[in-house]
Every structure is written in C-alpha cells, then in structure tokens.
KEKE-3310 file (N, C-alpha, C; in steps of 0.2 Angstrom, whole numbers, plus 5000, padded with zeros to 4 digits):
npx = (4926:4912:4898:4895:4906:4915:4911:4912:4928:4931:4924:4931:4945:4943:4940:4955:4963:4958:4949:4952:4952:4939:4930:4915:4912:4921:4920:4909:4911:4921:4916:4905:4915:4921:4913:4910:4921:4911:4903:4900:4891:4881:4880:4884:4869:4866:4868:4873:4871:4885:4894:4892:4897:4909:4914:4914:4921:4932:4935:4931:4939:4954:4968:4972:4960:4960:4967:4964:4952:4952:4956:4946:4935:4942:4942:4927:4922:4928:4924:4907:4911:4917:4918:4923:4937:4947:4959:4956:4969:4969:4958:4959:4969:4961:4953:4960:4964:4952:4948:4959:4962:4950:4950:4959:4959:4950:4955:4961:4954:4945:4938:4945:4952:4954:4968:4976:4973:4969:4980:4985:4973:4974:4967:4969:4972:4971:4968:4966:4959:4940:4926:4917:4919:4920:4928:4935:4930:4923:4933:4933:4921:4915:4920:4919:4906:4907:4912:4905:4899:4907:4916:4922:4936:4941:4952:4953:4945:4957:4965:4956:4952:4964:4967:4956:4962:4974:4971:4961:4970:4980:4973:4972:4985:4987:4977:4985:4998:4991:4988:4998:5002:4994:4995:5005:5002:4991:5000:5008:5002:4997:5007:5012:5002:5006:5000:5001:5001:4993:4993:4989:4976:4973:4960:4951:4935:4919:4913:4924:4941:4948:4942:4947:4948:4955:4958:4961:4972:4973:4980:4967:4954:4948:4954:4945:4945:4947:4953:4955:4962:4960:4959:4964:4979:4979:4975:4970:4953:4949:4938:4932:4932:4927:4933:4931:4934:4933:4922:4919:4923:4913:4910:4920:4927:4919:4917:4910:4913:4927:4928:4922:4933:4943:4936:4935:4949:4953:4949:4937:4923:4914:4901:4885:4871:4852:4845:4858:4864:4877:4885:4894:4904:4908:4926:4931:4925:4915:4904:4888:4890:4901:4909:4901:4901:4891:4878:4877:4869:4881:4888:4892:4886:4885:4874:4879:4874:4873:4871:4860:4866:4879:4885:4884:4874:4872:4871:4867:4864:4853:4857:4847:4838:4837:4832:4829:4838:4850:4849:4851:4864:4873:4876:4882:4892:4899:4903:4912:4922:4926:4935:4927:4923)
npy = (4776:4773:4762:4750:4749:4743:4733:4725:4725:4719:4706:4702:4703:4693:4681:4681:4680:4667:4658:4648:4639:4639:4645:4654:4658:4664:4676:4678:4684:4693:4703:4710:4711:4722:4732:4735:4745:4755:4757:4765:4775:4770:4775:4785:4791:4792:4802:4818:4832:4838:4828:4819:4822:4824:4809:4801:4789:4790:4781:4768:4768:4768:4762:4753:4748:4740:4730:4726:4720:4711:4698:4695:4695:4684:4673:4673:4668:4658:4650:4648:4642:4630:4615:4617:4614:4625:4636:4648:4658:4658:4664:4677:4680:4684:4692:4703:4707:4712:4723:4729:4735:4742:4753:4758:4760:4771:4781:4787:4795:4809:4813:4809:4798:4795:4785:4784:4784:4780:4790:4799:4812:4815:4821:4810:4811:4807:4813:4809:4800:4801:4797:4790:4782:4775:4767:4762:4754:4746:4734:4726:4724:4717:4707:4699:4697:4687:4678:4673:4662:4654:4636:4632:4626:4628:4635:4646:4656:4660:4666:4677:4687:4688:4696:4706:4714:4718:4728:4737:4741:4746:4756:4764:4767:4776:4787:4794:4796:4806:4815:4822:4826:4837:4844:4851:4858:4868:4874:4880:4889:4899:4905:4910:4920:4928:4925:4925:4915:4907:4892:4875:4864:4851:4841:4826:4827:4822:4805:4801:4803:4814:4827:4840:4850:4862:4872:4886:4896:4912:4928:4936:4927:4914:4905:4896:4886:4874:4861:4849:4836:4835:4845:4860:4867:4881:4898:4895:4898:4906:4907:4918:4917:4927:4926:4932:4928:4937:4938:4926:4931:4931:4918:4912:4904:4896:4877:4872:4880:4879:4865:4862:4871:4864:4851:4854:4858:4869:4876:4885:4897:4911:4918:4930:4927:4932:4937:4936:4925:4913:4906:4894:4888:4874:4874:4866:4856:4865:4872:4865:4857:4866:4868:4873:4884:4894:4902:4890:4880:4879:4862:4857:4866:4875:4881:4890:4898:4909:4908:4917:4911:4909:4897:4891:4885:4872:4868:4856:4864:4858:4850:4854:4847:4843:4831:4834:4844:4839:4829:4833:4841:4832:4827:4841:4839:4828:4834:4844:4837:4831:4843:4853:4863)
npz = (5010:4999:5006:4999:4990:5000:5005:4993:4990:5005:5003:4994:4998:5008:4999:4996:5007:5014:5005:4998:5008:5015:5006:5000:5011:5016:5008:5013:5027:5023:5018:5027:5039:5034:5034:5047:5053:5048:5056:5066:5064:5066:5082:5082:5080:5092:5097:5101:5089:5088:5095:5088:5074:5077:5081:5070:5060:5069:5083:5078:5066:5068:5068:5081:5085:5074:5077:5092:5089:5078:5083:5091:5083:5075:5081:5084:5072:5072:5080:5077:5065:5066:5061:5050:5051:5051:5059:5078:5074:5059:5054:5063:5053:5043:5045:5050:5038:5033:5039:5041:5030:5026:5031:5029:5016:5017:5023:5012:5008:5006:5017:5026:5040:5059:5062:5071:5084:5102:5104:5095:5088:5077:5063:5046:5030:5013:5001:4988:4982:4978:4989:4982:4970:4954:4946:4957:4962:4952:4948:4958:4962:4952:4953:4967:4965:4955:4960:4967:4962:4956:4961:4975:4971:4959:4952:4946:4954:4964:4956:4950:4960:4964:4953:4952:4965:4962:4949:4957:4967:4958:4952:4963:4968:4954:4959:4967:4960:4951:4960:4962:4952:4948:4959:4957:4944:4951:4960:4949:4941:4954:4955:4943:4943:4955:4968:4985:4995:5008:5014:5004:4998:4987:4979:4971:4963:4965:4960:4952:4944:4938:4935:4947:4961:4970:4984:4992:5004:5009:5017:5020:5010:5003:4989:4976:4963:4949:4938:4927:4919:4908:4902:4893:4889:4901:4911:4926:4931:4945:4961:4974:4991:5005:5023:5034:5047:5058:5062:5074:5084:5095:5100:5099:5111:5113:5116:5104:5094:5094:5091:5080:5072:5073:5064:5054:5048:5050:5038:5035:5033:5038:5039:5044:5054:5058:5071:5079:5075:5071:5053:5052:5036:5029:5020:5014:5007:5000:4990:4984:4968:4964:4953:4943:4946:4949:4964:4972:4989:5001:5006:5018:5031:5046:5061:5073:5087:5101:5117:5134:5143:5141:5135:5119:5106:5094:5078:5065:5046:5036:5020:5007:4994:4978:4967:4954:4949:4952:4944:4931:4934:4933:4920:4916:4924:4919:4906:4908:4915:4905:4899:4895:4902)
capx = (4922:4905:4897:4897:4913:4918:4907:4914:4934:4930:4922:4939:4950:4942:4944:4962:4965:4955:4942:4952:4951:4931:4924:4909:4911:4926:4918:4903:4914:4928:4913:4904:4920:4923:4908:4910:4921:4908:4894:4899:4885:4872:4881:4881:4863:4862:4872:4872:4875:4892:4898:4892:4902:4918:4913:4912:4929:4937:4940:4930:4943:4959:4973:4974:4954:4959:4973:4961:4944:4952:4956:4938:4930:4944:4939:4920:4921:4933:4919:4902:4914:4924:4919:4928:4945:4951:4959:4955:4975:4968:4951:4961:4971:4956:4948:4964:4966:4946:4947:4965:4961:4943:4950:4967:4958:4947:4963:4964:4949:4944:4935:4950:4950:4959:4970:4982:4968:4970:4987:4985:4967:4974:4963:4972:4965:4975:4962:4968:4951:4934:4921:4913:4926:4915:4934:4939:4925:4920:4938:4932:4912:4913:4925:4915:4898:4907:4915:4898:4895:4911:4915:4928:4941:4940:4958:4950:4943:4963:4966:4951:4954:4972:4967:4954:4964:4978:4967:4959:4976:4984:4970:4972:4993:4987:4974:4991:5000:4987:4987:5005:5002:4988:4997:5010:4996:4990:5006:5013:4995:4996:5014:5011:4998:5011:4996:5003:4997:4997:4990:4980:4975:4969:4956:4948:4928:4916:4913:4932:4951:4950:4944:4951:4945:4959:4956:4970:4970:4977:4976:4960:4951:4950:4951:4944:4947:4946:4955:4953:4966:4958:4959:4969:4985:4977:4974:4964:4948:4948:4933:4936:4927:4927:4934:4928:4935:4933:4916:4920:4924:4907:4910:4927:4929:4915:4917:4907:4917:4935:4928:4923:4939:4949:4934:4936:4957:4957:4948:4931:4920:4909:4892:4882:4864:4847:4848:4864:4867:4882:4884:4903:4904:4915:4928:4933:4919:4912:4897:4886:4890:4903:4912:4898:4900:4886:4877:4873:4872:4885:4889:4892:4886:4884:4874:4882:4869:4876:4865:4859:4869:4885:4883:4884:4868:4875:4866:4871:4860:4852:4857:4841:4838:4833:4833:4827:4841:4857:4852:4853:4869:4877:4878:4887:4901:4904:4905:4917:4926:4929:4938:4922:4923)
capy = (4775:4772:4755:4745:4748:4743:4728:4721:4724:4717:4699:4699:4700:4689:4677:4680:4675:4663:4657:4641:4632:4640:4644:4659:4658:4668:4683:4684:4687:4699:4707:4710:4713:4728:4737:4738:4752:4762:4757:4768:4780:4768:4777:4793:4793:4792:4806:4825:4835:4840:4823:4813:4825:4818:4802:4795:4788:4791:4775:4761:4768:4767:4755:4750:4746:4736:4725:4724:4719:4707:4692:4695:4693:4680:4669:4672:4664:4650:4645:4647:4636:4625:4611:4619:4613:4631:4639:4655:4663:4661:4669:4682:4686:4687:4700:4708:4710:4716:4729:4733:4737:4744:4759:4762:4766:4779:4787:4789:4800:4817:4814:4806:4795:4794:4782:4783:4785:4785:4792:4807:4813:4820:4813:4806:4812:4811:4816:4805:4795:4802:4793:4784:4781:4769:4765:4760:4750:4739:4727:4721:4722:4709:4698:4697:4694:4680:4672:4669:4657:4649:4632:4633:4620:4634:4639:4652:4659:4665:4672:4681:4689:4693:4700:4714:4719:4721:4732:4741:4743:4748:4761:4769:4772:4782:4792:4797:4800:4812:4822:4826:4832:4842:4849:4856:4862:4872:4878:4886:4894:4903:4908:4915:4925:4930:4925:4927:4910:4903:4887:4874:4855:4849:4835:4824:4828:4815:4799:4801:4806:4816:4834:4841:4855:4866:4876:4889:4900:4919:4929:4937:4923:4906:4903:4890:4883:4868:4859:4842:4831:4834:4852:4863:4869:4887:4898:4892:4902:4906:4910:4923:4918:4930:4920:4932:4926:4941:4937:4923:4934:4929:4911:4909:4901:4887:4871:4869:4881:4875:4860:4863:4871:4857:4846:4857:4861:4877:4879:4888:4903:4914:4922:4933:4926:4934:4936:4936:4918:4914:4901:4891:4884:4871:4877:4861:4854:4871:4872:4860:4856:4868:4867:4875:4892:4898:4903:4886:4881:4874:4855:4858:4871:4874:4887:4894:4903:4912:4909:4919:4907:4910:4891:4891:4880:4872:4863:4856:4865:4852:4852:4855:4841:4843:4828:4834:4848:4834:4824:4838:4844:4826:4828:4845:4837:4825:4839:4847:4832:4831:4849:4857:4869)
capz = (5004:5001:5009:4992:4989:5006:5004:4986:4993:5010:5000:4989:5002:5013:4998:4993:5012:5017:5001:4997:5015:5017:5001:5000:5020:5017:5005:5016:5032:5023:5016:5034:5042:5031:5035:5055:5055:5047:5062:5070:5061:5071:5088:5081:5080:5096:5101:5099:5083:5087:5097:5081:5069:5080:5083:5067:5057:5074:5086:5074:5062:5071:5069:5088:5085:5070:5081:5095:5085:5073:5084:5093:5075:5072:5088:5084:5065:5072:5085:5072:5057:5068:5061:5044:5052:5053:5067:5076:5069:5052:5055:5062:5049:5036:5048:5053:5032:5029:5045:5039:5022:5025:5036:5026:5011:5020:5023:5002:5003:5007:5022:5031:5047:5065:5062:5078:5090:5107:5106:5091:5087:5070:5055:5041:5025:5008:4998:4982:4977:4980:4992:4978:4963:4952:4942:4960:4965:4948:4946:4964:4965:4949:4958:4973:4961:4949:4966:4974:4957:4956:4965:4978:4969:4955:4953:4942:4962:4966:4949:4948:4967:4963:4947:4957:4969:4960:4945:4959:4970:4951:4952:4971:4966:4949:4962:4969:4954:4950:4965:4962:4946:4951:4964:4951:4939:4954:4961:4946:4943:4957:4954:4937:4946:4961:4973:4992:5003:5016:5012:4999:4996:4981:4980:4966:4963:4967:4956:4946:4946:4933:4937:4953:4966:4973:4988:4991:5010:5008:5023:5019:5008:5001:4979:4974:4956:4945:4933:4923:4916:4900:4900:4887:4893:4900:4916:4929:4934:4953:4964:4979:4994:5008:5027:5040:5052:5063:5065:5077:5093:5101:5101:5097:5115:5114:5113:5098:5089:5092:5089:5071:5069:5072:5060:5044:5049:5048:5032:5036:5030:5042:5039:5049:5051:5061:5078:5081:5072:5065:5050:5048:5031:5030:5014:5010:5002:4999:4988:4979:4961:4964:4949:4938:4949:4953:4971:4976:4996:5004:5007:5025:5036:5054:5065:5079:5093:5107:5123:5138:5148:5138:5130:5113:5102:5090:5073:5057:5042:5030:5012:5001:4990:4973:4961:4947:4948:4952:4938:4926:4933:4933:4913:4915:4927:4912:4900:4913:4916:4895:4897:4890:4905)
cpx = (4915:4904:4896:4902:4917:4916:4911:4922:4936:4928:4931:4943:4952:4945:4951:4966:4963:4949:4945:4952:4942:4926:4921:4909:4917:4927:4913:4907:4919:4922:4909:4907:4921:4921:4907:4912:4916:4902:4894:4894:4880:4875:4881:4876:4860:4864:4871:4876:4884:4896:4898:4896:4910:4918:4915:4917:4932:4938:4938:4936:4952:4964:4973:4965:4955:4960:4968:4954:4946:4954:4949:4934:4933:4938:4931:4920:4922:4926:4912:4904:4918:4922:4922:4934:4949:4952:4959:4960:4971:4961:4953:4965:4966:4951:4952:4965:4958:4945:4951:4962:4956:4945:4958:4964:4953:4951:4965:4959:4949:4940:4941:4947:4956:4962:4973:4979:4970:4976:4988:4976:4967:4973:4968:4969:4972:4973:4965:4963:4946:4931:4917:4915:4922:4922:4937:4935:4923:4925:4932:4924:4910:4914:4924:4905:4900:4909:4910:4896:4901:4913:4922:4937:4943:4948:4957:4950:4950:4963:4960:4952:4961:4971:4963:4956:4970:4974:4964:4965:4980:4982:4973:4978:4992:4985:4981:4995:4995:4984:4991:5005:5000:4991:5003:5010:4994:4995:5009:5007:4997:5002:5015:5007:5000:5005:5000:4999:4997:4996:4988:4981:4972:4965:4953:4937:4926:4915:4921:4937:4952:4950:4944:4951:4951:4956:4962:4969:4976:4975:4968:4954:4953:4950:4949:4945:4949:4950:4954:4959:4966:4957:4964:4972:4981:4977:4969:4958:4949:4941:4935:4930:4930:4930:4932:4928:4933:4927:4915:4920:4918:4906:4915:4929:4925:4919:4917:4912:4926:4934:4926:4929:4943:4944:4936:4945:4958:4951:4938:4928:4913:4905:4886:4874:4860:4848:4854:4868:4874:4885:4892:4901:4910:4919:4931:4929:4914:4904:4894:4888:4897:4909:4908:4900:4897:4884:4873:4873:4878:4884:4886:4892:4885:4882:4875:4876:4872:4871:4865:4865:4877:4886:4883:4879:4871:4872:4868:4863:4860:4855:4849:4843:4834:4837:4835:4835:4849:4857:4855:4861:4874:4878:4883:4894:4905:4906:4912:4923:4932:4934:4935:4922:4929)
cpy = (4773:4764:4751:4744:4742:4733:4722:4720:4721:4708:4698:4698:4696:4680:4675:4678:4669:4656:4650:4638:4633:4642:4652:4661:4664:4677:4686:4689:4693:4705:4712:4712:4722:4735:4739:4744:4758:4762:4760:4775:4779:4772:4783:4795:4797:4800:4813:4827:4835:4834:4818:4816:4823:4814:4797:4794:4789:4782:4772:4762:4767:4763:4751:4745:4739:4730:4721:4719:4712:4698:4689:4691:4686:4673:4667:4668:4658:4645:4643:4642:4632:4618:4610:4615:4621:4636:4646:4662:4662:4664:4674:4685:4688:4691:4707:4712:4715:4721:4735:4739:4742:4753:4761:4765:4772:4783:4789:4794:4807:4819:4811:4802:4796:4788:4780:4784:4779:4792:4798:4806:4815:4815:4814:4806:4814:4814:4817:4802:4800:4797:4790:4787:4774:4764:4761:4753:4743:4732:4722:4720:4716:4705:4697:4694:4687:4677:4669:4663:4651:4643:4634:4631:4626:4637:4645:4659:4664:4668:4677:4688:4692:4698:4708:4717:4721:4729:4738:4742:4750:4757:4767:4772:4778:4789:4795:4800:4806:4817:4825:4832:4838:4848:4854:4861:4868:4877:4884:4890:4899:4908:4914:4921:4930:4930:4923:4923:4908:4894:4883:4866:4856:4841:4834:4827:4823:4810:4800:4804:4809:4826:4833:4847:4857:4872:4882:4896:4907:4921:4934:4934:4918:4907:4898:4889:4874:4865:4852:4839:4833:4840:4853:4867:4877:4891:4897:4896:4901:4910:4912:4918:4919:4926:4924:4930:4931:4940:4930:4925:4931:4922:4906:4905:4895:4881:4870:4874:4879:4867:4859:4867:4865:4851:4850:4858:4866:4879:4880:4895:4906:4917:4924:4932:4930:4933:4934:4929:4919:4907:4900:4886:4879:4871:4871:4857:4859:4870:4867:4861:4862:4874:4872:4883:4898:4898:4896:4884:4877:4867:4854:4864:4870:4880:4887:4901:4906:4912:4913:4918:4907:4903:4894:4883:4880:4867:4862:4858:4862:4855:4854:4850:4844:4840:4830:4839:4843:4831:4827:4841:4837:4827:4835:4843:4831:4829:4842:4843:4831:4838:4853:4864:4876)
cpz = (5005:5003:5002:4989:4993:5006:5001:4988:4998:5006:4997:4992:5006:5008:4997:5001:5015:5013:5000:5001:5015:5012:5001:5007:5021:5014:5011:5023:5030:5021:5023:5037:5041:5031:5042:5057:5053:5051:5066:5069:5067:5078:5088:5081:5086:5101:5098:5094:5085:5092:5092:5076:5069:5081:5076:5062:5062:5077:5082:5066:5061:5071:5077:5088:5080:5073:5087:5093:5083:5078:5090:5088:5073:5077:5084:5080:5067:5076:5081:5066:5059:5064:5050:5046:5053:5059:5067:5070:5062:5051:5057:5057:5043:5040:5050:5042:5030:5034:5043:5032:5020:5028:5033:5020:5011:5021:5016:5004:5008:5015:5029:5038:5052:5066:5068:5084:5096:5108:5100:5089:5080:5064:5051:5035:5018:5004:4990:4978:4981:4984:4986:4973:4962:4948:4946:4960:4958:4946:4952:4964:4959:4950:4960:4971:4958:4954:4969:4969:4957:4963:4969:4976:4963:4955:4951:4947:4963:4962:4949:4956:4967:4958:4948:4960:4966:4954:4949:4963:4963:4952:4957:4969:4960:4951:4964:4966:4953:4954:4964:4957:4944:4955:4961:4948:4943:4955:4954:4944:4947:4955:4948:4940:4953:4968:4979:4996:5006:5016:5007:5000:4990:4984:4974:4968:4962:4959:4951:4949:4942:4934:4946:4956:4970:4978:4991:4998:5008:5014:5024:5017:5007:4993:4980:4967:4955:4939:4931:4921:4909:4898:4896:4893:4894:4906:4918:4931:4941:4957:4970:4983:5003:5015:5030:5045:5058:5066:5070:5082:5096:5103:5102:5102:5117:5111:5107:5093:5087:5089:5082:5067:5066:5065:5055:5045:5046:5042:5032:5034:5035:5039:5044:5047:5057:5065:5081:5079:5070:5060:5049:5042:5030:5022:5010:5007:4998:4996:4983:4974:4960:4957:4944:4940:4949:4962:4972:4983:4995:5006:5015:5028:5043:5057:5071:5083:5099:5112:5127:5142:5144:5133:5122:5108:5096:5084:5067:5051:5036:5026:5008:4997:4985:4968:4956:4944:4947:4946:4932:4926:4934:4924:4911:4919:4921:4904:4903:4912:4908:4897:4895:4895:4907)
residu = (UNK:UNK:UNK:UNK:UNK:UNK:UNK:UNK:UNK:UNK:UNK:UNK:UNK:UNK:UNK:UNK:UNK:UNK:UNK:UNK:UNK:UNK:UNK:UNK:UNK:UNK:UNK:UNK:UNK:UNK:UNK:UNK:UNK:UNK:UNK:UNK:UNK:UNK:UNK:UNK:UNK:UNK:UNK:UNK:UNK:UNK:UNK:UNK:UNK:UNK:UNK:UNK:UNK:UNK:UNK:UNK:UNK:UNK:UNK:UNK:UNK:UNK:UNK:UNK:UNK:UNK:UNK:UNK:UNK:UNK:UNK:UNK:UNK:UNK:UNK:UNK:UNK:UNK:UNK:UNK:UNK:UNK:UNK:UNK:UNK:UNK:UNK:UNK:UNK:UNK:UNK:UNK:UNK:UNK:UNK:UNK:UNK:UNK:UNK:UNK:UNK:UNK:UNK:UNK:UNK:UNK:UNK:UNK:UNK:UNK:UNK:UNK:UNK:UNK:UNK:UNK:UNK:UNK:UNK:UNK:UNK:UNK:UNK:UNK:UNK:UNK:UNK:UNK:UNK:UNK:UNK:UNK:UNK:UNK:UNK:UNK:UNK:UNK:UNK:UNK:UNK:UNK:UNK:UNK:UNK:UNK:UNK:UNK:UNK:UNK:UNK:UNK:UNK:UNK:UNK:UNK:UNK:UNK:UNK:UNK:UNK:UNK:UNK:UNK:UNK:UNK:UNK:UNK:UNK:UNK:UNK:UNK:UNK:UNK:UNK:UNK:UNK:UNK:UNK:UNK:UNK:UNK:UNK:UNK:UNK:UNK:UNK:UNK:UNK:UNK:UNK:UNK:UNK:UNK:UNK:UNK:UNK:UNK:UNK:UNK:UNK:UNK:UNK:UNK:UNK:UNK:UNK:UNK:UNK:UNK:UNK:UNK:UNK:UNK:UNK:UNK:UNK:UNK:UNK:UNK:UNK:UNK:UNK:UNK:UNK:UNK:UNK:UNK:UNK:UNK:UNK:UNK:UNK:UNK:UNK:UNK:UNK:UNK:UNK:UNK:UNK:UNK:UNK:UNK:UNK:UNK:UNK:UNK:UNK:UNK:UNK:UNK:UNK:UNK:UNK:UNK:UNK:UNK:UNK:UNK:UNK:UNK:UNK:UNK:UNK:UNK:UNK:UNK:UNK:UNK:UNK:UNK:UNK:UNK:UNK:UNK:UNK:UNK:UNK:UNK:UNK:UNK:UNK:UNK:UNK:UNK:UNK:UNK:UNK:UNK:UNK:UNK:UNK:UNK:UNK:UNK:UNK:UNK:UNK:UNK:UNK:UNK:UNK:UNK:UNK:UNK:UNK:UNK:UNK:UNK:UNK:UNK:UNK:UNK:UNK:UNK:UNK:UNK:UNK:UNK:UNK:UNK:UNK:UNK:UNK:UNK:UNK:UNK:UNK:UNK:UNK:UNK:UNK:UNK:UNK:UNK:UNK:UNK:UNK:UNK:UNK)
# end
C-alpha cells in the first residue's frame, strides 16, 4: 500500500498494543516501524534496473525478516525508553505487530510481496485492495491524527484504535468478498462467449473496490475488460491484445528476460522496436487509464537490446506524465465507477 496508509495503520497498531503503558511513544514507533519494509526503495537506487525490479518487496518483506527484525527494533525501543518501565518482549510485540501487519496487507494488493523468502521466491499477490484504497486508509489515518490529541489515561484512546482497525479490517475482508464475485461475473462472461483460456486474474482499479479489470490469457492473446459493481446486468466489452510471444527467440535465454518473465508471471506482450529492440509490456497493469480504451502507453514497459557480445541491455521505459490529462481522466473513472461506462 502506499506510505500513508502504511503510516496511519502502523501508528494504530502500535497503539492498540502498546499505547496504554507509552502513550504517542507507541503510535510514533508502530508508525516508523511500518514503513521499513518499504526502505528498501533507498537500496534499489543503488542498484541496476533489473536487480532493483527484484529487490524490492522481496527480503524487507518476508516473514523470516519480520521474526528476525522485530526483536532488534524491539531491544532498540527498550534501551531509548527504558526509563518507561517496559521491557524489550513488549517492544517486540508492538514491532512484531507493525512489521507483521505492514507486509501482510501488501500481500492484499496487486503488486504482491515475497513473503516466504529465503525458502520460496514466489510473490504473494491477492490482488483484492488496490495500492491506494482511500476507504481502506481514512478509519485508521483519523485514528492516528485524533490519538496524537488525546491524553493517554483516555479510555476513549482503546476504543477509538479498536474501532479503526476493525472498520478498516471490516473493509480488507469485503475487498475479498468482491474478488469472488467478480471472478464469477467474469467467468460466466467468458463462458456465454465459449472463449477458450488458459488463464485470467481479476484485480480492483486503483483508488476503490468497485470497478474491476480482468485480464484473461488464450493461446494467441490476452482480453482485457472491465466491470463495476454498479454496472447493469450486461456483456462485458473485451479488448484483444496481441502476446507475440514468438518474438522473444533472440533473448529468450538472458537473464534479463527470464527474469521479467518470472516479475510479470507469465502475463506479458511483445513489440518490435528500431534496431533490433524489443519492448515487454507488462499485461498486468497494461495501459494507462486503461479502462477508457483507447491507445494510451503502457504502465510498465521494458526494452530488451541484444548486444555484440550476446549480453542483453536492459531498461525500464519512463511513463509520460501529463497532469493536466490525469486530472481530466480522474472524473471519467468516477463516471465509469457509477456504471456510466
């Protein structure tokens, strides 16, 4: 989830474990805590395109990292607040819950993490909430703002702490519910249409639960198509896009190619660029604003160069930015969202 999410749920849990012995001492640490797995960006930086693509949600997100980390974190708190009276064991449990909690619900989203790392390297991706769910996010980022006002003696303090995470917990299981549903909605779709696949996921669209992007693998192409909640009972529009795979023989044996296989799982689209380039687009995010259907770029690209030296150069292709065009199509994803598409 995004870092203010991470933030506001990491403060609330630190108090619901720890707020009535430390107080504010127990939001700032669950809130800090919460946000280490994702530091591993700063390491990414340092490192090459295609080592920081797999680097990052991998070990800092890990349950063996959580187990390991959290009585380090817990230690450190005990020795800066000792003259709190609290010992390290409860400093580690309110780091083993802001580490825990912060890296299981990136496993809700779409981007999935490596939870079981060292021992399997297979991300973990249910792809039930979007990375920035503002329905997920507001129980607990008010709880975490009204907590920093109230005194610690405040019984209010518990109440208010239980009362977000459960709100916002209430939430994460409906994102579940609504995967299922979804996945049904799609399934008999295809079925009425006798489409022939080999695979699909469905995933929520960003900021909300409501409409929902279907990716469907045949052995020649991918469809994509969209549905809403709020849609009228109807069929769904599908978009063809071509997979090309054959285009891959010149590099199919690099590194950098297997290894964007294994990051997109399987779900990618070829294009033949200049000089022998070749672009993998990753089909699981597919294309900007997607939903509208038109030719906008892709989310995630990547060019593929064949060297002299047999090597393969490999670089990820910015997005394009344009403001003025996102705010404008943020207004048609809530007409969308309505069913109006």
């Amino acid at each position: 989830m995004d870092s203010l999410t991470h933030l506001a749920l990491g403060a609330v849990v630190g108090e619901a474990t720890l707020g009535r012995r430390v107080g504010n001492k127990a939001l700032l640490w669950g809130a800090a805590l919460a946000t280490v797995p994702d530091l591993d960006v700063v390491v990414g930086n340092l490192l090459d395109d295609l080592a920081a693509l797999t680097f990052h949600r991998s070990y800092t997100h890990s349950l063996l990292f959580v187990v390991l980390a959290a009585p380090l974190f817990g230690y450190l708190a005990h020795r800066i607040h000792r003259r709190d009276g609290v010992g390290w064991r409860a400093w580690t449990g309110l780091a083993l819950a802001a580490l825990g909690t912060a890296v299981l619900l990136d496993a809700f989203t779409t981007y999935g993490v490596q939870l079981f790392l060292p021992f399997s390297d297979q991300a973990v991706a249910l792809n039930t909430i979007a990375v920035i769910d503002p329905l997920f996010t507001l129980p607990v980022l008010v709880a975490a703002l009204t907590l920093l006002w109230l005194r610690r003696d405040r019984p209010a303090r518990r109440i208010l702490a239980g009362a977000a995470l459960g709100l916002s917990g209430l939430y994460l299981g409906l994102t579940v519910v609504n995967k299922l549903h979804m996945e049904t909605v799609f399934e008999r779709d295809l079925q009425a249409r006798g489409v022939v696949y080999e695979r699909y996921f469905v995933k929520p669209t960003v900021f909300n639960n409501l409409l929902w992007r279907a990716v469907v693998e045949t052995e020649a192409d991918y469809r994509v198509g969209f549905r809403s909640l709020l849609d009228d009972a109807g069929p769904i529009e599908w978009h063809r896009f071509p997979k090309r795979h054959a285009l891959a023989d010149p590099v199919a044996h690099s590194a950098a190619f297997e290894r964007l296989v294994w990051v997109t799982k399987g779900y990618y689209q070829l294009e033949a660029g200049e000089g022998g380039a070749l672009y993998l687009h990753d089909m699981r995010y597919g294309r900007a604003f997607e939903w509208l259907g038109d030719e906008r770029e892709m989310v995630f690209t990547y060019r593929l160069r064949p060297k002299a030296d047999g090597e393969v150069r490999f670089e990820r292709v910015p997005l394009p930015v344009d403001r003025e065009r996102e705010r404008a199509v943020l207004g048609e994803l809530v007409r969308r969202i309505r069913g109006a598409g």
